[in-house]
PyMOL Python script that loads the backbone (N, CA, C, O; Angstrom):
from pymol import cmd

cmd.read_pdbstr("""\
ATOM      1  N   UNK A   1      -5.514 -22.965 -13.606  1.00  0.00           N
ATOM      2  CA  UNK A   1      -6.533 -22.597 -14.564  1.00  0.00           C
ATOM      3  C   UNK A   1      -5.858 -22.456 -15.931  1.00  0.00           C
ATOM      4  O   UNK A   1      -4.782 -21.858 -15.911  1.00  0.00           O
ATOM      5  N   UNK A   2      -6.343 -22.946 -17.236  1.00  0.00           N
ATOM      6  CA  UNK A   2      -6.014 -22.830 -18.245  1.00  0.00           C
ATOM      7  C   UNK A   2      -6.289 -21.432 -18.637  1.00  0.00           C
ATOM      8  O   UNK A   2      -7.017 -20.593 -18.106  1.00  0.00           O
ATOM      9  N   UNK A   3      -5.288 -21.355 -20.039  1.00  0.00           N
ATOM     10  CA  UNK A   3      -5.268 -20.350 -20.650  1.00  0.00           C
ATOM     11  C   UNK A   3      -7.080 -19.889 -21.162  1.00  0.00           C
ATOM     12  O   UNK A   3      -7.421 -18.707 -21.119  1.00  0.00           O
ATOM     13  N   UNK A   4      -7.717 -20.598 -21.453  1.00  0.00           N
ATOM     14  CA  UNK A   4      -8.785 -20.901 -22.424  1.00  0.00           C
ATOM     15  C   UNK A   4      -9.868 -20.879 -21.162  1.00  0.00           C
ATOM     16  O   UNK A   4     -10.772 -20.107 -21.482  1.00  0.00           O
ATOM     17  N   UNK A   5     -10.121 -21.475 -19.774  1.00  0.00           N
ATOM     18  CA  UNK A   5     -11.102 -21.360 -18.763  1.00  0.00           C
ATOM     19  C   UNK A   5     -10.809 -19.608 -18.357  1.00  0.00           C
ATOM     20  O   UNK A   5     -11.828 -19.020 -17.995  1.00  0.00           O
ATOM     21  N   UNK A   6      -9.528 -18.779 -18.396  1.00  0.00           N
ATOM     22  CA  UNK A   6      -9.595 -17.587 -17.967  1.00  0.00           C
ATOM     23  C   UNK A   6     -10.622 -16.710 -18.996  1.00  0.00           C
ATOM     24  O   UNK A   6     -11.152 -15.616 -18.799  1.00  0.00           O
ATOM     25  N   UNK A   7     -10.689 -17.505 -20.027  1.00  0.00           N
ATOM     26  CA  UNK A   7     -11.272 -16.195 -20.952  1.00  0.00           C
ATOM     27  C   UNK A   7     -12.839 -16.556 -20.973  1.00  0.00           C
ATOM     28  O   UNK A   7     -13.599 -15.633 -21.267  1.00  0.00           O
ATOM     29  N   UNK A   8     -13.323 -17.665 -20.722  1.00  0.00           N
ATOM     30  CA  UNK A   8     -14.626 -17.810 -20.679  1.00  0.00           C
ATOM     31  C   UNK A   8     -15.589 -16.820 -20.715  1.00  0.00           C
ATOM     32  O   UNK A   8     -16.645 -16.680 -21.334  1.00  0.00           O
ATOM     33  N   UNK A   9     -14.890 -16.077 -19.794  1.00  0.00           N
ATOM     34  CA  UNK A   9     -16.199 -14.653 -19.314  1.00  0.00           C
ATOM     35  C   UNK A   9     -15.719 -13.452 -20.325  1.00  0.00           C
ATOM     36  O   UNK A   9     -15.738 -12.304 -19.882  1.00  0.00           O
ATOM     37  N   UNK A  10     -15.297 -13.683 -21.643  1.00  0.00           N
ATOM     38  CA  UNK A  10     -14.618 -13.190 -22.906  1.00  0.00           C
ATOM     39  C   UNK A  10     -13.850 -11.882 -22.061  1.00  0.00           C
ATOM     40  O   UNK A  10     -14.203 -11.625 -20.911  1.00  0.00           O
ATOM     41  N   UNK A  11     -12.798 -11.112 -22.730  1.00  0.00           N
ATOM     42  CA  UNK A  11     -11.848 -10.447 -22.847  1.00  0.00           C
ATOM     43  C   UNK A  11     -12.082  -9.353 -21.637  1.00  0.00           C
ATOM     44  O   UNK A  11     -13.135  -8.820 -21.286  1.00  0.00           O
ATOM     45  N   UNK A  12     -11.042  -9.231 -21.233  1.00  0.00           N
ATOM     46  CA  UNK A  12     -10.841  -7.925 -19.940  1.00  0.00           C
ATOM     47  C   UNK A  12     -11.952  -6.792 -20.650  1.00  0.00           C
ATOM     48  O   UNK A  12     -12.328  -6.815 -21.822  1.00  0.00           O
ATOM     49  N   UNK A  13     -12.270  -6.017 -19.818  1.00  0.00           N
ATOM     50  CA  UNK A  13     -12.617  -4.984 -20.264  1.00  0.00           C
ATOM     51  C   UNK A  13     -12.084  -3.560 -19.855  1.00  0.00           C
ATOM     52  O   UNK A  13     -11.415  -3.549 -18.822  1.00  0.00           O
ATOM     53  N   UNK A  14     -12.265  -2.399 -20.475  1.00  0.00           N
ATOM     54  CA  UNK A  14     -11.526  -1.797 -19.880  1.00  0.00           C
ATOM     55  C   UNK A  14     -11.867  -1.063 -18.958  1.00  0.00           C
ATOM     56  O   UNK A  14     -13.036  -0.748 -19.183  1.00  0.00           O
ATOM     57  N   UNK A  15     -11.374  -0.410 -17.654  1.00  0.00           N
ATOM     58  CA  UNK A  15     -11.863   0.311 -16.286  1.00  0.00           C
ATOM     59  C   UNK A  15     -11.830   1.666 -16.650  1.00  0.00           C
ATOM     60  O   UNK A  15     -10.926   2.261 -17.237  1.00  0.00           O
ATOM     61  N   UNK A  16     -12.579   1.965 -16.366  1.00  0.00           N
ATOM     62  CA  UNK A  16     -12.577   4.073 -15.929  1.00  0.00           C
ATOM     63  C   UNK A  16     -11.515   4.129 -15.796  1.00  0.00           C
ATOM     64  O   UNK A  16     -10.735   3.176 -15.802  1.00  0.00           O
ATOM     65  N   UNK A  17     -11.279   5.197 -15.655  1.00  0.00           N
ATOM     66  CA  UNK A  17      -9.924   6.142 -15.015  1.00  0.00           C
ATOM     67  C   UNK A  17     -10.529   6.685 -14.172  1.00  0.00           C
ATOM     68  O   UNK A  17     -11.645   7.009 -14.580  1.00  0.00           O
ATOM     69  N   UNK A  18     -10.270   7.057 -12.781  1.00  0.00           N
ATOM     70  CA  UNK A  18     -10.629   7.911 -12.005  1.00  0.00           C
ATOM     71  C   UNK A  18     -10.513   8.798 -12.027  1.00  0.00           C
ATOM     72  O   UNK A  18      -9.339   8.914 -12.379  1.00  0.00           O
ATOM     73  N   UNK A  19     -11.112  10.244 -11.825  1.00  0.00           N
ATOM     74  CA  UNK A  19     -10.524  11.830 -11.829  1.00  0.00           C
ATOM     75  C   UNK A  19     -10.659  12.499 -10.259  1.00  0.00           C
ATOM     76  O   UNK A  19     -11.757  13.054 -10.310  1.00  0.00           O
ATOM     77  N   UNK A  20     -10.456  12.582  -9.760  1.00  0.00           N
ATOM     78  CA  UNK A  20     -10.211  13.975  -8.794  1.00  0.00           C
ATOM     79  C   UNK A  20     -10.584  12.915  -7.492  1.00  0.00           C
ATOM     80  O   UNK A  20     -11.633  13.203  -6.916  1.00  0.00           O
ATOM     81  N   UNK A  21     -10.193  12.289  -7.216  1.00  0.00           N
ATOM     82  CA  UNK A  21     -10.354  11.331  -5.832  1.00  0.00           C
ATOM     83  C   UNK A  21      -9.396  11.256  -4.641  1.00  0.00           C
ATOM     84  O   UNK A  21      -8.190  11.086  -4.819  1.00  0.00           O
ATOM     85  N   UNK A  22      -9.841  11.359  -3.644  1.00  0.00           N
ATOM     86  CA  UNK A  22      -9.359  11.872  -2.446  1.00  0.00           C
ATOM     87  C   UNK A  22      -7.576  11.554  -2.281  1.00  0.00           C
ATOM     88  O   UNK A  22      -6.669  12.276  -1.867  1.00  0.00           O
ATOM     89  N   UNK A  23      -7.586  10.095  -2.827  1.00  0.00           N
ATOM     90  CA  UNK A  23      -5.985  10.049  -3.111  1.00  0.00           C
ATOM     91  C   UNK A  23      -5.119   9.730  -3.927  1.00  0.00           C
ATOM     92  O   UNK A  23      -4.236   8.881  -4.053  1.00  0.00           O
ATOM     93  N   UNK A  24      -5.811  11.126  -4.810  1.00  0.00           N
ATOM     94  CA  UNK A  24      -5.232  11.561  -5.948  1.00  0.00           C
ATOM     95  C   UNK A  24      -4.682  12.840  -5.454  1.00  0.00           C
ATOM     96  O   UNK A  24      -3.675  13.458  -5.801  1.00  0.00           O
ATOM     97  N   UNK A  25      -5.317  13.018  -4.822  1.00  0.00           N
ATOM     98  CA  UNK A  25      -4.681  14.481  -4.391  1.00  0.00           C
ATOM     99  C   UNK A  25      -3.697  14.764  -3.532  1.00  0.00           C
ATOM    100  O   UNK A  25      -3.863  14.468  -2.348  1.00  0.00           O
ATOM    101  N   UNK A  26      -2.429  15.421  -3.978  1.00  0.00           N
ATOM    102  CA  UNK A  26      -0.682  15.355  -3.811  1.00  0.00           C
ATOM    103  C   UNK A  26      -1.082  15.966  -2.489  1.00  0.00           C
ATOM    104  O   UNK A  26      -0.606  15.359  -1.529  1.00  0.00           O
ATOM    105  N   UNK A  27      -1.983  17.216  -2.131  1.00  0.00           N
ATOM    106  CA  UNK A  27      -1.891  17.929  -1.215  1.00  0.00           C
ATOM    107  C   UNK A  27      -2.636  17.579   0.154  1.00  0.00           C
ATOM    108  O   UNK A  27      -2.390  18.033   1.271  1.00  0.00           O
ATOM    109  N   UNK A  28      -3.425  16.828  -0.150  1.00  0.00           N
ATOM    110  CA  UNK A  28      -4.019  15.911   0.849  1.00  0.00           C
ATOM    111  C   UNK A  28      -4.255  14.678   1.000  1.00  0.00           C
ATOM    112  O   UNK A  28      -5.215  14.225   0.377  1.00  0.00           O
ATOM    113  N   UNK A  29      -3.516  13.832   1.804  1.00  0.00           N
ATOM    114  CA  UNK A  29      -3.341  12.351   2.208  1.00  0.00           C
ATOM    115  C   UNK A  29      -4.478  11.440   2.927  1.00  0.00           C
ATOM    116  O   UNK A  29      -4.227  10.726   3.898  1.00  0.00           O
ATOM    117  N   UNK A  30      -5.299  11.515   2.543  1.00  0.00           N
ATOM    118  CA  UNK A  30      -6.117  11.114   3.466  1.00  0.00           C
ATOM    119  C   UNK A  30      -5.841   9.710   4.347  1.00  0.00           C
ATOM    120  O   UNK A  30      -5.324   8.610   4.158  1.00  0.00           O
ATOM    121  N   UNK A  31      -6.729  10.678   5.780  1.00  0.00           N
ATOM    122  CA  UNK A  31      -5.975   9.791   6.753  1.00  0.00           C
ATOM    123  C   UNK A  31      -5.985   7.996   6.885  1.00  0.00           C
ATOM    124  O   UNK A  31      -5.152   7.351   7.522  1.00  0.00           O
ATOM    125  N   UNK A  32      -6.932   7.526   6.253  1.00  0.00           N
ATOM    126  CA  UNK A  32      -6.822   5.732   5.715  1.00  0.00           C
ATOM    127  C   UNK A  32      -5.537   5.712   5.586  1.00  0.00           C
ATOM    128  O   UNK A  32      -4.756   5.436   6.498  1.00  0.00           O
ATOM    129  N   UNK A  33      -5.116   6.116   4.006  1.00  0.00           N
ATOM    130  CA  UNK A  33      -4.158   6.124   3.695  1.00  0.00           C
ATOM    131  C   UNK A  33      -2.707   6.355   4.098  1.00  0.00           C
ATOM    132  O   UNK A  33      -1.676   5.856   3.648  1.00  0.00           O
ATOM    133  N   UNK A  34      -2.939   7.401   5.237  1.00  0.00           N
ATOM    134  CA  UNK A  34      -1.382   7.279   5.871  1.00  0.00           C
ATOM    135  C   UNK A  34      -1.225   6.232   6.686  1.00  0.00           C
ATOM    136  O   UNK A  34      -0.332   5.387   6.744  1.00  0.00           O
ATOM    137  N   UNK A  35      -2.246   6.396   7.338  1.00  0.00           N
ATOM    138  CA  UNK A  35      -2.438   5.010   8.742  1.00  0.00           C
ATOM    139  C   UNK A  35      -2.102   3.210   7.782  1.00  0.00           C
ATOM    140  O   UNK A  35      -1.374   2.343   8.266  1.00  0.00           O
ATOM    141  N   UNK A  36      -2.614   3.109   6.844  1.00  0.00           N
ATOM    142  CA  UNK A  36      -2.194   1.997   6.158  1.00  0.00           C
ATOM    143  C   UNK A  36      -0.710   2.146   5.201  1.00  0.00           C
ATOM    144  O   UNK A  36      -0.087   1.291   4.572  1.00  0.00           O
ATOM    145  N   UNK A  37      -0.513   3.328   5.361  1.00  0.00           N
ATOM    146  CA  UNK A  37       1.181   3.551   4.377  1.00  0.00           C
ATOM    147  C   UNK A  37       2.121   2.851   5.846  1.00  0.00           C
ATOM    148  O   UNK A  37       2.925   1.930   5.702  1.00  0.00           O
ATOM    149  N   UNK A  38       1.817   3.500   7.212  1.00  0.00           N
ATOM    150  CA  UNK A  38       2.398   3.340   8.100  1.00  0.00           C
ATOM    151  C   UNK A  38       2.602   2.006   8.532  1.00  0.00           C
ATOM    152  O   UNK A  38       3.667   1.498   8.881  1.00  0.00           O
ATOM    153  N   UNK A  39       1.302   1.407   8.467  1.00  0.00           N
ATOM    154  CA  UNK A  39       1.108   0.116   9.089  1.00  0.00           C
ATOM    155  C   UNK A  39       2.129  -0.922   8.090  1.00  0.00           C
ATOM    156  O   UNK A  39       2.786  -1.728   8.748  1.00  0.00           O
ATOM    157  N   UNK A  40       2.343  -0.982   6.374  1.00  0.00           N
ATOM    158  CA  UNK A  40       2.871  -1.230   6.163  1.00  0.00           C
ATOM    159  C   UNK A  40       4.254  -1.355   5.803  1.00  0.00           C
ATOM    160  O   UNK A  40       4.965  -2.179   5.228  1.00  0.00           O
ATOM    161  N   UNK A  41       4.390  -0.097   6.420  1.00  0.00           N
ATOM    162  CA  UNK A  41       6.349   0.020   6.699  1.00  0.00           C
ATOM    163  C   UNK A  41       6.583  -0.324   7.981  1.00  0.00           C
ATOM    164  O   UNK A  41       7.595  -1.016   8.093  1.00  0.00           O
ATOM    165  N   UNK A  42       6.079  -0.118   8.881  1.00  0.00           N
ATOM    166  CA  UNK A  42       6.554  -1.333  10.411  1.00  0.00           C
ATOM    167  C   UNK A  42       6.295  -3.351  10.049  1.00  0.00           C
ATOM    168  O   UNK A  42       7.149  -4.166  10.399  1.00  0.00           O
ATOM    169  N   UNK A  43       5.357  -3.644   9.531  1.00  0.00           N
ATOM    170  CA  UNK A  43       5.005  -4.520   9.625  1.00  0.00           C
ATOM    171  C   UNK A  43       6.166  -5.013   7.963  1.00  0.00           C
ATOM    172  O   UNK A  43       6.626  -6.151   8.063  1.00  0.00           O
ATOM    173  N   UNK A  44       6.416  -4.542   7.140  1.00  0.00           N
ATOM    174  CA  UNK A  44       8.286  -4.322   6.353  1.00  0.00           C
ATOM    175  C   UNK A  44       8.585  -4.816   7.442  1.00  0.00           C
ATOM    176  O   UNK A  44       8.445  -5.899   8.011  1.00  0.00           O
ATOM    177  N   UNK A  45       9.153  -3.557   7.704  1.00  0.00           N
ATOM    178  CA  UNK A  45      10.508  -3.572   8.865  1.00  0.00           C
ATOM    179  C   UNK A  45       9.997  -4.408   9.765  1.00  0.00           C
ATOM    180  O   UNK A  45      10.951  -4.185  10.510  1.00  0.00           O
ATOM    181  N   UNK A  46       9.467  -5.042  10.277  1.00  0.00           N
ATOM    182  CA  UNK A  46       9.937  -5.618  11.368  1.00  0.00           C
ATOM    183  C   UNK A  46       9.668  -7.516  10.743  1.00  0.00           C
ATOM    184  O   UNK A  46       9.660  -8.467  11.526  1.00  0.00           O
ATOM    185  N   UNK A  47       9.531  -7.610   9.650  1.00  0.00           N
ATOM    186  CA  UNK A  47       9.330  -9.217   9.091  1.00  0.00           C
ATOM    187  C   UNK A  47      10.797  -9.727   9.243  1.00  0.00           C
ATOM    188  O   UNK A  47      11.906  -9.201   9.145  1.00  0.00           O
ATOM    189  N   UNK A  48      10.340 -10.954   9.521  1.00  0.00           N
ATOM    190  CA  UNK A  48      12.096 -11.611   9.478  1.00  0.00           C
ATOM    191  C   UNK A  48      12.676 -11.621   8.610  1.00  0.00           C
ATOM    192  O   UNK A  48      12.030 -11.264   7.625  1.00  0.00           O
ATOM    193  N   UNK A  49      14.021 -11.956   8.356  1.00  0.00           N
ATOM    194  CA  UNK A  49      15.041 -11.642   7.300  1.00  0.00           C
ATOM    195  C   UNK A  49      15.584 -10.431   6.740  1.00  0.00           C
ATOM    196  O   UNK A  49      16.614 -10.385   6.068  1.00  0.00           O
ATOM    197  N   UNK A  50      14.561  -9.065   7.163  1.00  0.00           N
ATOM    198  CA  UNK A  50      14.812  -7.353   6.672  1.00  0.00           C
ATOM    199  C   UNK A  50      16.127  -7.577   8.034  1.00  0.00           C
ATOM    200  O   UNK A  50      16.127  -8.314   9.019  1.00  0.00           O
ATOM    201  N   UNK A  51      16.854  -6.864   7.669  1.00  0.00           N
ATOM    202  CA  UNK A  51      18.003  -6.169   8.552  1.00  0.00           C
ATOM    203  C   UNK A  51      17.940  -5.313   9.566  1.00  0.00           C
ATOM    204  O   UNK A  51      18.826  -5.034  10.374  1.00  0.00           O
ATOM    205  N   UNK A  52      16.428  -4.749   9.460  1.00  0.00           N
ATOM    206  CA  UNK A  52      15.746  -3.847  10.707  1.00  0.00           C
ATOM    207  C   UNK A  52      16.777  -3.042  11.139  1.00  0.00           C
ATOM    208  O   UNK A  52      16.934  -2.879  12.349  1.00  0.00           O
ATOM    209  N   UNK A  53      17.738  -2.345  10.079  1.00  0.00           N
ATOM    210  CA  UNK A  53      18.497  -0.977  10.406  1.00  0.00           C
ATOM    211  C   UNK A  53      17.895   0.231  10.468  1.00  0.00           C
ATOM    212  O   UNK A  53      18.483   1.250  10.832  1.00  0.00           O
ATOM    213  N   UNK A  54      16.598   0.179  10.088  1.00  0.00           N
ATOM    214  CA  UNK A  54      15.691   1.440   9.862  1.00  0.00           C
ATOM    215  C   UNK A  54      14.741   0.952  10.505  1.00  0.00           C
ATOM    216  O   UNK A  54      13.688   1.254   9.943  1.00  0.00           O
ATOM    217  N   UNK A  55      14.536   0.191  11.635  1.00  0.00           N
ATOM    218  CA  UNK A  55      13.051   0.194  12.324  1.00  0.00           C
ATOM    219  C   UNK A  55      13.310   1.508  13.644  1.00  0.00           C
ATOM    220  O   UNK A  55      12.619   2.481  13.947  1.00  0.00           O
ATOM    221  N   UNK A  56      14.140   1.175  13.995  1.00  0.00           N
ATOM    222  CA  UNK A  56      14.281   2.714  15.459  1.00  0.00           C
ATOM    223  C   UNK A  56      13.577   3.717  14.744  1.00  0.00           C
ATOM    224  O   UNK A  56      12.494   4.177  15.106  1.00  0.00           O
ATOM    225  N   UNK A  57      14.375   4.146  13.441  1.00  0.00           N
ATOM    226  CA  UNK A  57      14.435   5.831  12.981  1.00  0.00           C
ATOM    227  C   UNK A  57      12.506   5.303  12.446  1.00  0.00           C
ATOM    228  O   UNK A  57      11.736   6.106  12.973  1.00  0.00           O
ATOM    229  N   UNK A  58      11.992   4.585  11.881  1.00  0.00           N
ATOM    230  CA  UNK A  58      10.356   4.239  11.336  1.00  0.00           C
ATOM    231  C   UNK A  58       9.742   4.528  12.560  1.00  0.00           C
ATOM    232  O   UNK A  58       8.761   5.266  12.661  1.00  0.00           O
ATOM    233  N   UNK A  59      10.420   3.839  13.698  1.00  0.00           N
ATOM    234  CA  UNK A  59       9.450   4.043  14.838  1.00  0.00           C
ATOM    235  C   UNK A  59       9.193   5.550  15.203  1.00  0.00           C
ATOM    236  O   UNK A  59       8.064   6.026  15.323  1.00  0.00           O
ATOM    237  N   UNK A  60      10.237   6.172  15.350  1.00  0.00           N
ATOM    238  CA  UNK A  60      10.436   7.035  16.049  1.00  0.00           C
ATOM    239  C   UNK A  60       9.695   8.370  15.067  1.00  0.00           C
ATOM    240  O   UNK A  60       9.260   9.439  15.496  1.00  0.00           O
ATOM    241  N   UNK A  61       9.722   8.018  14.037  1.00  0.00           N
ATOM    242  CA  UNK A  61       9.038   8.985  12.906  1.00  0.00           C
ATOM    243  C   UNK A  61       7.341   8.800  13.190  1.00  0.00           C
ATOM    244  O   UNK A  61       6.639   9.810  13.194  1.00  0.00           O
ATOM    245  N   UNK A  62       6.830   7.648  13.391  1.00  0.00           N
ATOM    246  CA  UNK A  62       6.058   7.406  13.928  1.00  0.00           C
ATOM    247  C   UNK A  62       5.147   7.862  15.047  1.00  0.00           C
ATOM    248  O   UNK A  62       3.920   7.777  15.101  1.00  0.00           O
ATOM    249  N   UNK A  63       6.173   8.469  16.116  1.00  0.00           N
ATOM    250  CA  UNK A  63       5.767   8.554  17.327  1.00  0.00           C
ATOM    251  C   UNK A  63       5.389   7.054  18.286  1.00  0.00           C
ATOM    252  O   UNK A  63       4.544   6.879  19.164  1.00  0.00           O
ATOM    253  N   UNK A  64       6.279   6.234  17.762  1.00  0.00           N
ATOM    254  CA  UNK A  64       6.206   4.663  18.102  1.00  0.00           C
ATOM    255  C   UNK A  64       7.241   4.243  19.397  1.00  0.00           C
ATOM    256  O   UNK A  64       7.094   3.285  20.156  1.00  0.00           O
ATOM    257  N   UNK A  65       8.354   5.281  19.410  1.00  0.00           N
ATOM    258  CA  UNK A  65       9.623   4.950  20.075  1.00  0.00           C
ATOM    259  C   UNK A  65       8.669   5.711  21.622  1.00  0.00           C
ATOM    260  O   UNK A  65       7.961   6.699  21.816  1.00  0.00           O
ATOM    261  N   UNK A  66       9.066   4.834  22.241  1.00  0.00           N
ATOM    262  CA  UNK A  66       9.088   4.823  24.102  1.00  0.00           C
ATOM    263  C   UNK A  66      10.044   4.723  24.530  1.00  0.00           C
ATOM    264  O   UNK A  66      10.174   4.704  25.754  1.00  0.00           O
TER     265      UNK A  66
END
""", "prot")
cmd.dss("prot")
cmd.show_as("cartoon", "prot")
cmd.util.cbc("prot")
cmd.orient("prot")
């Protein structure tokens, strides 16, 4: 896509800011969010080419290790 077809629909605009939303908040994680923090540090660690020196200790933090 050209420089000139991106702007067609004229200039970015700018987004809200969000205020006080569920994970914004330091003190509570909501659970989506851990379950997808998790999912993407095994599925890291375990892609080919990582060194997978830290998949045992991920698992096991997990409650993954059997």
């Amino acid at each position: 896509m050209t420089r000139s077809a991106a702007l067609i629909a004229g200039q970015a605009k700018e987004l809200p800011r969000p205020a006080d939303e569920t994970w914004q908040q330091a003190i509570l994680l909501p659970e989506v969010l851990a379950a997808s923090c998790e999912r993407f540090a095994l599925v890291k660690l375990s892609h080919p080419g990582h060194d997978h020196r830290n998949l045992p200790r991920a698992l096991a933090e997990f409650g993954l290790l059997v």
